[in-house]
N, C-alpha and C positions, 0 to 999 in steps of 0.2 A: 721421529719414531725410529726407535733403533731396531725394529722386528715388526711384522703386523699385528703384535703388542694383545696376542689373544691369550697363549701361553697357557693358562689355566684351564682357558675353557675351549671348547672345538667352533672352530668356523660355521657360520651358522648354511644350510643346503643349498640358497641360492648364492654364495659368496663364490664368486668364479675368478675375478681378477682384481689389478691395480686400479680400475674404472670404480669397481664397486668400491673398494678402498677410500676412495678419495670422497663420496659421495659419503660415506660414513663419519670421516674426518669432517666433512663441511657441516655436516647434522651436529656432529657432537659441538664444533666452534660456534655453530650457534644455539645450541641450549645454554652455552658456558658463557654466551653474548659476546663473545672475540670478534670484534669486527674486522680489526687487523692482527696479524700474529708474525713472529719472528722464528720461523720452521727450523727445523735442524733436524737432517737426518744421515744415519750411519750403516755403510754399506746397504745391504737389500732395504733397506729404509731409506737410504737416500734414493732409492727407485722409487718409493712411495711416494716420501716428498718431493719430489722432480714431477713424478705425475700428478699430484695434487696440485703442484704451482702452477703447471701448466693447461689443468681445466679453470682453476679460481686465481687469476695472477693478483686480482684484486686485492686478496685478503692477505696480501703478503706487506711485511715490511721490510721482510730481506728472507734469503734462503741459504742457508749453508749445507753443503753435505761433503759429508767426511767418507774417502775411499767407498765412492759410492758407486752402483753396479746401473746398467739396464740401454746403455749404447751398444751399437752394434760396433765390433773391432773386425775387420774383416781380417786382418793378417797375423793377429794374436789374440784366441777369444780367450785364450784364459785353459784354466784347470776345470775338471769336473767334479765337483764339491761333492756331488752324491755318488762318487763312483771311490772315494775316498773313507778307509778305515778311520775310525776314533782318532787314533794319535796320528795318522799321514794327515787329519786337519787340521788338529790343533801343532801340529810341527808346521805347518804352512800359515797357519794365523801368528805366529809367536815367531819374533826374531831375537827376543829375550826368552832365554829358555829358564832362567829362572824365576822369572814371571808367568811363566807356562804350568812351569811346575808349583808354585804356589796357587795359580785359578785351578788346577785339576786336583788339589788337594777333598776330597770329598765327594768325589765324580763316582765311584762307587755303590754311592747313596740312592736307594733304590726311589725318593719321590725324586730328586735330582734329575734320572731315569728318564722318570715318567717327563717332566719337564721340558727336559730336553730334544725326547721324541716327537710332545706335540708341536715345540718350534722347528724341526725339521720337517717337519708336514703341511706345519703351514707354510713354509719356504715351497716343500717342492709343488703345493698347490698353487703357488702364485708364478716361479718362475720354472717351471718341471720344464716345460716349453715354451714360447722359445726363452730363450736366456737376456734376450734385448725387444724395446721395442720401437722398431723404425721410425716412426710416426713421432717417436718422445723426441727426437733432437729437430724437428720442424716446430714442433708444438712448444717450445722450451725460449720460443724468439719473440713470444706474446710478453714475458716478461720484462718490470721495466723495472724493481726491486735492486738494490744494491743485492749481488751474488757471493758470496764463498766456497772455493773447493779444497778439501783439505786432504794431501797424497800425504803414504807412508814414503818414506826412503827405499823401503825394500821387501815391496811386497810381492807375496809367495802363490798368493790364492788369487786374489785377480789383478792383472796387467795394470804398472803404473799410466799405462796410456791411456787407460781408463779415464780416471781423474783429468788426464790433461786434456781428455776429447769433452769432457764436460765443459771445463775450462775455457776452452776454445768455443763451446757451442754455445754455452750461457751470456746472454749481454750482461755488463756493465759488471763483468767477474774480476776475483783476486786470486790466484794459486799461490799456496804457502805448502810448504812440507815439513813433516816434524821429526828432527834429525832422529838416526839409531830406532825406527819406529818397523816393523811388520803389520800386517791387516789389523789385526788389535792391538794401534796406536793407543785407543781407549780405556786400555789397560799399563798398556808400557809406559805410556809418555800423558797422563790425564790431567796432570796439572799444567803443561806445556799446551795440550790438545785446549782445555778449558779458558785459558789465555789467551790464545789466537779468538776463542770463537766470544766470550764476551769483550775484547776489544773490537771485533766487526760488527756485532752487535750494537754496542754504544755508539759507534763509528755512525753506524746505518738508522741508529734514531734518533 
């Protein structure tokens, strides 16, 4: 999941955290009858997917997550995303700025707006406070899944330590970085990003 993937629509009243997240994701893999699946998640989604692998390690048959957020750094937690104007975050996601400047072509656009708003809501609903959660790097040792962490070179918005404490926390892990990359590697680098992650893929099944 690259967002709590609601976007259109509002988080429904009792949706409170990434617990509940995960319980939703385990419901819909099995109407879809997924017994086992190959997770991939990007930045506050790879908080999701970390916490989802870490209640159902079962259902995993590998986990990737790309510059993904939700350990605690004691000595560098990072920037504050919500304390951040329009362009001070998109200048901190982007280390290609003319890649910056082609994704903001149309940001103007009033449903775009709308859009956008509801993914920053549901962001500060899930991680408004705290920013990490202690319990995820204990709970993250139950897995026994071939792992991937995939860091930028030079990212702006959260600490490449990040990544490497995942890294380090995850058993049976791989750290790769994807050169010339800022937070959205996703965008800058996706054909490079997408070749890392289905060669660990194949690798892992």
């Amino acid at each position: 999941p690259e967002s709590p993937g609601f976007g259109e629509t509002p988080m429904p009243p009792w949706f409170r955290d990434f617990s509940d997240l995960s319980i939703l994701y385990d419901q819909l893999f099995e109407q879809l009858g997924l017994d086992q699946i190959h997770l991939i998640g990007y930045s506050m989604g790879g908080w999701a997917a970390a916490e989802f692998a870490s209640y159902y390690p079962r259902r995993l048959k590998s986990l990737s997550l790309v510059v993904p957020i939700g350990l605690r750094l004691e000595d560098n937690p990072g920037v504050d995303l919500f304390q951040l104007s329009p362009q001070q975050l998109m200048d901190r996601l982007f280390n290609d700025k003319k890649v910056m400047a082609e994704f903001m072509e149309g940001m103007d656009d009033f449903d775009e707006g709308i859009h956008l708003y509801s993914e920053m809501s549901a962001a500060a609903r899930l991680i408004w406070a705290p920013r990490y959660n202690l319990a995820l790097e204990r709970r993250l040792q139950r897995l026994t899944c071939p792992t991937l962490v995939v860091r930028a070179e030079d990212d702006h918005l959260v600490p490449n330590q990040m990544a490497e404490k995942f890294a380090t926390t995850l058993p049976n892990n791989r750290l790769v970085m994807i050169p010339e990359t800022g937070h959205e590697l996703c965008l800058e680098r996706p054909a490079e990003l997408a070749r890392e992650l289905a060669d660990f893929i194949k690798e892992a099944s």
